[in-house]
C-alpha positions in Angstrom: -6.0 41.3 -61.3 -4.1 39.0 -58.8 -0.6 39.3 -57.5 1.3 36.6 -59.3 1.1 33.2 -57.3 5.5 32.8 -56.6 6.6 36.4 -56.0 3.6 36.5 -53.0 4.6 33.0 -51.7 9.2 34.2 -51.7 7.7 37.5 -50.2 5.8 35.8 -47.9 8.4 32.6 -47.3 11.2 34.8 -46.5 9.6 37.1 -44.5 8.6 34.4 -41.6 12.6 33.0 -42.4 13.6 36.5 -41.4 11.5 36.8 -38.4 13.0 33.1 -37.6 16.3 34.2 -38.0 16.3 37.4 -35.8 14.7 35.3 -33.1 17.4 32.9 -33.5 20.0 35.4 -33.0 18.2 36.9 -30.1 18.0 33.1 -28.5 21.8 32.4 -29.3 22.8 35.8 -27.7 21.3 34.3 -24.1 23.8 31.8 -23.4 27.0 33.3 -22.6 30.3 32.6 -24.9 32.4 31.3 -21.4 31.5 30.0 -18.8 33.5 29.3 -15.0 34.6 26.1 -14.0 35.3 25.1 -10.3 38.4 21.9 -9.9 38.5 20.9 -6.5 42.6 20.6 -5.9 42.2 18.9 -2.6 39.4 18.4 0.0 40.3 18.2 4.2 38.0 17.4 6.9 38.1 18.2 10.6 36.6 15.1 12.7 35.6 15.5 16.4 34.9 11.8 18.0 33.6 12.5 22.1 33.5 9.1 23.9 32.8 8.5 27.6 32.3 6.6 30.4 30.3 7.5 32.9 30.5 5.8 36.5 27.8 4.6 38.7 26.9 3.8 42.1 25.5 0.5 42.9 21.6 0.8 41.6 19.1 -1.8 40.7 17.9 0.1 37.4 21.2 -2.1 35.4 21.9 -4.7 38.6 24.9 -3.0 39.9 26.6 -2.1 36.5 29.3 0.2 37.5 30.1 1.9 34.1 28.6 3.4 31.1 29.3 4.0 27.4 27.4 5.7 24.6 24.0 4.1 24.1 24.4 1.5 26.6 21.2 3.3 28.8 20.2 6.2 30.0 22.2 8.1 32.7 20.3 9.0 35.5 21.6 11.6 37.6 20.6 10.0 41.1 23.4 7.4 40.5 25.7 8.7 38.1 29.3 9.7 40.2 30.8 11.1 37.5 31.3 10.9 33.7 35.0 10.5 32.3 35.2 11.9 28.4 37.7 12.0 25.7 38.3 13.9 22.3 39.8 12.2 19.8 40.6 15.4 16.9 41.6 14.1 13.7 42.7 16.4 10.5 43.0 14.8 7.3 43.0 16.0 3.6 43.5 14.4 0.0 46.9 15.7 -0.4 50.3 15.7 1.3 50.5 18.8 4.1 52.6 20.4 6.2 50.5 21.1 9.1 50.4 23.1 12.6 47.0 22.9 14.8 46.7 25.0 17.9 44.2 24.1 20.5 42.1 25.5 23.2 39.1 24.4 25.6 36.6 26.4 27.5 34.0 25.1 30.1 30.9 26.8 30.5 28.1 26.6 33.3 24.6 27.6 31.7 22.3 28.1 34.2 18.4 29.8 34.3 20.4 33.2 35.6 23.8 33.5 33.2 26.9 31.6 31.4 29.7 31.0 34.1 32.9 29.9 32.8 34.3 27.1 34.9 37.7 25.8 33.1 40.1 27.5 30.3 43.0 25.7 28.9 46.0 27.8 27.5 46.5 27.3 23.7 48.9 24.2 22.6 50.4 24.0 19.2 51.1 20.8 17.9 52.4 19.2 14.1 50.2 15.9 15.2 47.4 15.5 12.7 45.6 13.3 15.3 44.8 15.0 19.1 43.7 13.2 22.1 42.5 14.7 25.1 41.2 13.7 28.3 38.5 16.3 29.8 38.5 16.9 33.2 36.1 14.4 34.4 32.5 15.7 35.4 30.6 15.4 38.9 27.5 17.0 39.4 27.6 17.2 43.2 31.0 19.5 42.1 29.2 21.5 40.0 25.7 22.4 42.1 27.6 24.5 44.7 28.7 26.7 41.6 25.3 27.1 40.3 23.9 27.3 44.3 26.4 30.6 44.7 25.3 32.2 40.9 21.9 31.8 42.1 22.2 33.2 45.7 24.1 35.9 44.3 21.8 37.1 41.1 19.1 36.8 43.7 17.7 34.1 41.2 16.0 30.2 42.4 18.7 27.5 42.8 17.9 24.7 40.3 19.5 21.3 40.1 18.6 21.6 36.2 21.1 23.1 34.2 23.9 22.1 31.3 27.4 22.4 30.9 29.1 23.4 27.6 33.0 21.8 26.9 33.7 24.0 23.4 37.3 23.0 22.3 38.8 25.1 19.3 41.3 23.5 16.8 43.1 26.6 14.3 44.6 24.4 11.3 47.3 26.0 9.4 48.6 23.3 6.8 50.5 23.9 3.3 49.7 21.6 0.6 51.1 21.6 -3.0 47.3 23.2 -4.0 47.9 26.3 -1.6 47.5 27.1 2.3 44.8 25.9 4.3 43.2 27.6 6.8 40.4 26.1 9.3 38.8 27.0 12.4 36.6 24.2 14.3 34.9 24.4 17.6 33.0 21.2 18.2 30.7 22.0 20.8 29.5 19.3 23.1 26.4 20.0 25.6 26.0 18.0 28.8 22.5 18.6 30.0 21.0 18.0 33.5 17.6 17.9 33.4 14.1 16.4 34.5 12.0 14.7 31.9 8.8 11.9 31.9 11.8 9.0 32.7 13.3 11.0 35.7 16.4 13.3 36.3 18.6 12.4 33.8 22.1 13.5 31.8 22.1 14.0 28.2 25.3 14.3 26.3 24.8 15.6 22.6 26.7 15.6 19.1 29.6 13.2 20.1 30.4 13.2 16.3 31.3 16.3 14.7 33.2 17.6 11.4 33.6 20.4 9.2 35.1 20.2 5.7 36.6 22.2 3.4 38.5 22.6 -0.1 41.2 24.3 -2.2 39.4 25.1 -5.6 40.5 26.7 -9.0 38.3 29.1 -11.2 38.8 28.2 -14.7 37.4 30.0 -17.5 36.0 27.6 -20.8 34.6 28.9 -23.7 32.0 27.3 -25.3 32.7 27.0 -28.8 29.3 25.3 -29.3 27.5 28.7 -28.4 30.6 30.6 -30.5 29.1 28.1 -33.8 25.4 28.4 -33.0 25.8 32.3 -33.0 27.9 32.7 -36.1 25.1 29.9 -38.1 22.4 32.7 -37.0 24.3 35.1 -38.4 24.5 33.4 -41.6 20.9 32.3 -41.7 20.1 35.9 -41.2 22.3 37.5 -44.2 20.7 34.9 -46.0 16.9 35.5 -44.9 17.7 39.3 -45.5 19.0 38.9 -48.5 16.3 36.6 -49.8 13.6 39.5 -48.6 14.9 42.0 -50.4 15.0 40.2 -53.7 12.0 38.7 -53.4 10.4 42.2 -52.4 12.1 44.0 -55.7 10.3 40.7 -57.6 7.2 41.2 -56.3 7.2 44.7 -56.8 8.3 44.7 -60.1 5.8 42.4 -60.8 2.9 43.8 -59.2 0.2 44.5 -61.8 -0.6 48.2 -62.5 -3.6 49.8 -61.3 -5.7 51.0 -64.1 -5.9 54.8 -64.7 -9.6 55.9 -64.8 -10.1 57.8 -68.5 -10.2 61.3 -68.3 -13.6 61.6 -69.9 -15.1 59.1 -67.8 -13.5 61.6 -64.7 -15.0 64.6 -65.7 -18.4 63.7 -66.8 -20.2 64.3 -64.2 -19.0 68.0 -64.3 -19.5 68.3 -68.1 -21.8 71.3 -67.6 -19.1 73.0 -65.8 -15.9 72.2 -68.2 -15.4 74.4 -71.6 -12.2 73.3 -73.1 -9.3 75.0 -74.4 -6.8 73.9 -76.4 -4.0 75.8 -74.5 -3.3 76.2 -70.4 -3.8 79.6 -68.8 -0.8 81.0 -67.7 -0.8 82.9 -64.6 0.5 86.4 -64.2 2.9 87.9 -61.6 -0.2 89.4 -59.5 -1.7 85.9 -60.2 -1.8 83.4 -57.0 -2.0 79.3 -57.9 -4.5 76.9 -55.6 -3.6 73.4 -56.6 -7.1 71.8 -55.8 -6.4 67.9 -54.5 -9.7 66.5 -56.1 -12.1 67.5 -59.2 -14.5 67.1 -56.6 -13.5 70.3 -55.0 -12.6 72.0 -58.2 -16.1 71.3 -59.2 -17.7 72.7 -55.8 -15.2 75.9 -56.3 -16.6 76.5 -60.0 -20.3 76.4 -59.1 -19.4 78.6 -55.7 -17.3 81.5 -57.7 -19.8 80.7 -61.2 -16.6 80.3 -62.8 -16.2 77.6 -65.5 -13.4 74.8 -65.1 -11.5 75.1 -68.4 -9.7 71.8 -69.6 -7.1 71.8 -71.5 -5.4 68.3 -72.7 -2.0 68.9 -73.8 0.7 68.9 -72.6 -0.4 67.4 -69.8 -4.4 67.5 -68.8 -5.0 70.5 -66.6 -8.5 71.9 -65.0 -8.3 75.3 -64.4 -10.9 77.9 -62.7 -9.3 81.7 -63.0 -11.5 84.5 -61.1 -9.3 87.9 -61.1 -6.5 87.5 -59.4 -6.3 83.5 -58.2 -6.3 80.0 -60.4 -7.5 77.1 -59.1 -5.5 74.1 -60.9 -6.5 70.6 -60.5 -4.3 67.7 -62.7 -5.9 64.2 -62.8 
């Protein structure tokens, strides 16, 4: 007999709802309840701005110009006298401050053998949010005897190639309604003698420099749209539970029966071994009870022992094989 057609499609229905559910609450569960939010309450920016001019000797390359700014050619060292530079430091930020900046500069010789420091300024503290200073100004045939008397005295070759590093340092301590600020910058700027495929020439990199920075503010949200999606998973799944179990007591209740096999029709194979008796043998102190699963082996214990199986029907059918001391019992 089939299952009946609705209990086995609610079994079956809220069974994959269940599953569905417990994955939901599982998927819900990954996402966290809060999550941290960054405010910026003000931004500030450091900006370094190197211009220069460099001076020439008369020269045919540019018809006799006698000066030189950014991108206006390249500086060759043959008739460059010298090259005049400037920093402008600038410190802004999005909100009111209170601010102190202390500054420094260092020159340094690189050459092939070591770093030679050349120049040092002391540190200067200022409340100007806007620095200019005028570098020392740079000649070449100044600074060859210098890397002529490293050379002679690390035992190294003197080269004419070699690069000059001006590192300034700006410490910013400013007080804003969003909290103090604190910044160190050191805009580095690397003059750079050297021979190329155009000639002995001067470089000068990064004449633009900055570094920024912000006051920010952690703030914790909570996602109430994660709080919601958990607590309808939660109701799903009470409800998908709860449907299961019902419709499992349903189909249970109405799952057929399996039909008993008649008793006659079970021991008719061993009718040869069965004498019946209309009441159960009832074992003695000395006696000891096999319960035998099958009539099967009940059957194969009778023809071993040449003991017949006595049946009796009521109360309840009983097979029953006594030799001396020991009953085998077997109840359909």
């Amino acid at each position: 007999m089939k299952k009946p057609q609705k209990t086995t499609i609610l079994l079956t229905l809220f069974t994959i709802l269940t599953l569905i559910s417990i994955i939901t609450v599982y998927a819900t569960h990954q996402n966290p309840t809060q999550e941290i939010i960054t405010n910026t309450l003000c931004t500030y920016i450091s900006t370094a701005t190197y211009d220069y001019t460099a001076v020439l000797e008369p020269n045919k390359i540019y018809n006799n110009k006698t000066t030189m700014k950014p991108d206006e050619g390249t500086l060759y060292t043959k008739i460059t006298k010298q090259i005049n530079i400037t920093l402008t430091y600038t410190f802004q930020a999005t909100l009111p401050t209170e601010t102190t900046i202390t500054h420094s500069l260092t020159q340094t010789l690189k050459t092939a053998a070591l770093p030679y420091q050349i120049n040092a300024t002391t540190p200067t503290t200022t409340d100007q949010t806007q620095i200019q200073i005028t570098l020392t100004p740079i000649i070449k045939t100044e600074l060859d005897p210098i890397v002529t008397k490293i050379s002679s005295e690390t035992g190294t070759t003197t080269s004419a190639y070699y690069s000059l590093e001006i590192a300034p340092t700006f410490t910013i301590n400013a007080n804003s309604t969003a909290g103090p600020i604190y910044q160190v910058f050191t805009p580095t700027l690397t003059i750079e003698f050297k021979r190329t495929d155009q000639g002995d020439i001067i470089t000068i990199e990064d004449l633009l420099q900055t570094k920024s920075g912000a006051i920010t503010q952690n703030q914790t949200k909570t996602r109430q749209d994660i709080i919601n999606q958990r607590n309808a998973s939660y109701i799903l799944t009470t409800m998908s539970i709860g449907g299961l179990c019902l419709s499992t007591y349903l189909y249970k209740k109405t799952k057929p029966k399996t039909e008993e096999k008649p008793l006659d029709k079970l021991i008719a194979p061993y009718k040869d071994l069965i004498i019946e008796a209309q009441i159960t043998p009832k074992p003695t102190p000395e006696t000891t009870t096999i319960n035998v699963e099958t009539i099967q082996e009940l059957a194969k214990t009778a023809e071993i022992l040449a003991k017949p199986i006595i049946l009796t029907r009521k109360p309840q059918p009983t097979l029953t094989i006594i030799d001396q001391n020991t009953m085998y019992q077997h109840k359909p």
